[in-house]
C-alpha positions as CSV (number, residue, x, y, z in Angstrom):
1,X,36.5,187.8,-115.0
2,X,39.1,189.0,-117.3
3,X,38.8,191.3,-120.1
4,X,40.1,192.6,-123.0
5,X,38.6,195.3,-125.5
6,X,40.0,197.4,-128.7
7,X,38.5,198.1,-131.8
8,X,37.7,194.6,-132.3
9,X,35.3,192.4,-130.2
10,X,35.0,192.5,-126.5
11,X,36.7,189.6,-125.2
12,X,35.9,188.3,-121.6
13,X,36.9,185.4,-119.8
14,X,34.4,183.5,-116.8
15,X,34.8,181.1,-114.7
16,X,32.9,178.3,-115.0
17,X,30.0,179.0,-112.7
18,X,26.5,179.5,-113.0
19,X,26.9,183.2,-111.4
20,X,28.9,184.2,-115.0
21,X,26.1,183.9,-117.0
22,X,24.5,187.3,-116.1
23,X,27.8,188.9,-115.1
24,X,28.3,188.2,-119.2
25,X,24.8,189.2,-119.9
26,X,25.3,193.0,-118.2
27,X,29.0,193.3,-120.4
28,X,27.1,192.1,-123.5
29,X,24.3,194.7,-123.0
30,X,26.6,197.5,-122.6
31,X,28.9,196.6,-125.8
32,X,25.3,196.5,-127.9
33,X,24.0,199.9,-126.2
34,X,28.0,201.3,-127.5
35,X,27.3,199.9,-130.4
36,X,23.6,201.3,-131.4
37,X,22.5,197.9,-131.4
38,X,19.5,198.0,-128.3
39,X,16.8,196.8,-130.6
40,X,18.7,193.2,-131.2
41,X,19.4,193.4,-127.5
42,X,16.7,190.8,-125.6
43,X,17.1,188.3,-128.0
44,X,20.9,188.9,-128.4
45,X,20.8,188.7,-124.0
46,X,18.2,185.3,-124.2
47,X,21.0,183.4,-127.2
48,X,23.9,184.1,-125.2
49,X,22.5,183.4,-122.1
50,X,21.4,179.4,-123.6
51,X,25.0,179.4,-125.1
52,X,26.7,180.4,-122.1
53,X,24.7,177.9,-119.6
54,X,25.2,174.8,-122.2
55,X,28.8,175.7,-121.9
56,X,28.5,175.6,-118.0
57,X,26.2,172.3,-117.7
58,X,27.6,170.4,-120.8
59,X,31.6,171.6,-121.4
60,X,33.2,171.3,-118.3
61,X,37.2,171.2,-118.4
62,X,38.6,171.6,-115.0
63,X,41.1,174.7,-115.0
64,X,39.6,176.0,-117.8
65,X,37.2,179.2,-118.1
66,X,34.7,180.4,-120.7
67,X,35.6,182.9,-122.7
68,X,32.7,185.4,-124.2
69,X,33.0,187.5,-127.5
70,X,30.9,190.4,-128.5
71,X,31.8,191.7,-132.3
72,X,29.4,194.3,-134.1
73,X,28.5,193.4,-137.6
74,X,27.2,195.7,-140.3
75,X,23.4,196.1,-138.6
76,X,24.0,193.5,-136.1
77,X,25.9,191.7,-133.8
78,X,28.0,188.4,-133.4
79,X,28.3,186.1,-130.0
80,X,30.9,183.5,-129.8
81,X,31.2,181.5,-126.0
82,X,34.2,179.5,-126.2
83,X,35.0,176.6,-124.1
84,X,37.7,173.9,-123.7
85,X,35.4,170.4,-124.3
86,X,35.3,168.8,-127.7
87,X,31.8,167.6,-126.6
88,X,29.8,169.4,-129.2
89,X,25.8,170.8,-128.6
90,X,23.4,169.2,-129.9
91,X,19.7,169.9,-130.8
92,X,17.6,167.5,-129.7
93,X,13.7,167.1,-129.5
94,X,11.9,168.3,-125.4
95,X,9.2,166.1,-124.8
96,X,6.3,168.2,-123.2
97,X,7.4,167.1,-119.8
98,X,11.2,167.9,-120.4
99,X,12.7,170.0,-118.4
100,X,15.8,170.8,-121.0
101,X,16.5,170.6,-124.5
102,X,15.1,173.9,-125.4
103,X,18.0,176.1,-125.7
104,X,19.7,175.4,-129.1
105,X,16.0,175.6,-131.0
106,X,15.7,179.1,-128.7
107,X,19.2,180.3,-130.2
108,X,18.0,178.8,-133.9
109,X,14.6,181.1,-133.8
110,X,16.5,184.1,-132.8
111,X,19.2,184.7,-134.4
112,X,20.0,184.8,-138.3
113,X,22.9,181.9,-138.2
114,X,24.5,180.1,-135.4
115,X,26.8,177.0,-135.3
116,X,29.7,175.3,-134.2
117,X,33.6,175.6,-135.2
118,X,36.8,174.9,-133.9
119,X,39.0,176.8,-132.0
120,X,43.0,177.5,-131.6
121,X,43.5,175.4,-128.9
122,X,41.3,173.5,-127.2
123,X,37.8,173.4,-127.6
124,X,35.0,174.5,-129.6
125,X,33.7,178.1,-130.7
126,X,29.4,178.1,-130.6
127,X,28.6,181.2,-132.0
128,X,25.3,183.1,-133.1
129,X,24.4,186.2,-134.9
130,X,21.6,188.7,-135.1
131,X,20.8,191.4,-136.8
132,X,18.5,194.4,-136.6
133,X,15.2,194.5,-138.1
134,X,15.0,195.9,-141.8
135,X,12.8,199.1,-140.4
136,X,15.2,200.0,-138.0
């Protein structure tokens, strides 16, 4: 794991193994708990988590490692997993019996916007962000 950090997002880098996903999950709860953001913080830990194991299953580019962003927003928070495959996610419907396909409609419930760009370099940015309820 690599990181980086300043007043902008906290930037990690994983390898691509199934073991990152809660190393990622533990940095990305600390950065919300610094950031007064614990109320977004199991559905914040559930999207990255789906984003973060579709880039491990689905985006596989030997030599290459995920990187993770963390960024506060005005009452919220933003989640970027990059990754060096061109393949891009797509939703598509679990049959009752399926034993995947349940991820991206997950991320879709819980946060306020999520999608796909491009990134410098190669690769795709899938990104998510939630915000705290109005009453908090």
């Amino acid at each position: 794991m690599t990181q980086s950090c300043s007043n902008g997002p906290v930037v990690y880098r994983w390898p691509q193994s199934p073991r990152s996903v809660g190393l990622a999950r533990a940095e990305l709860r600390k950065a919300l708990d610094g950031w007064g953001l614990a109320p977004v913080e199991a559905s914040a830990l559930i999207v990255l988590s789906e984003l973060f194991t579709n880039a491990v299953r689905h985006a596989k580019v030997p030599g290459r490692e995920i990187e993770t962003r963390y960024a506060p927003l005005w009452r919220g928070v933003r989640i970027e997993v990059h990754d060096a495959s061109h393949l891009l996610p797509r939703v598509v419907p679990a049959g009752l019996d399926s034993t995947g396909g349940r991820g991206l409609p997950l991320v879709e419930e819980l946060s306020d916007a999520w999608g796909v760009t491009p990134r410098h370099g190669p690769g795709k940015v899938v990104w998510a962000e939630l915000t705290l309820p109005r009453s908090t």
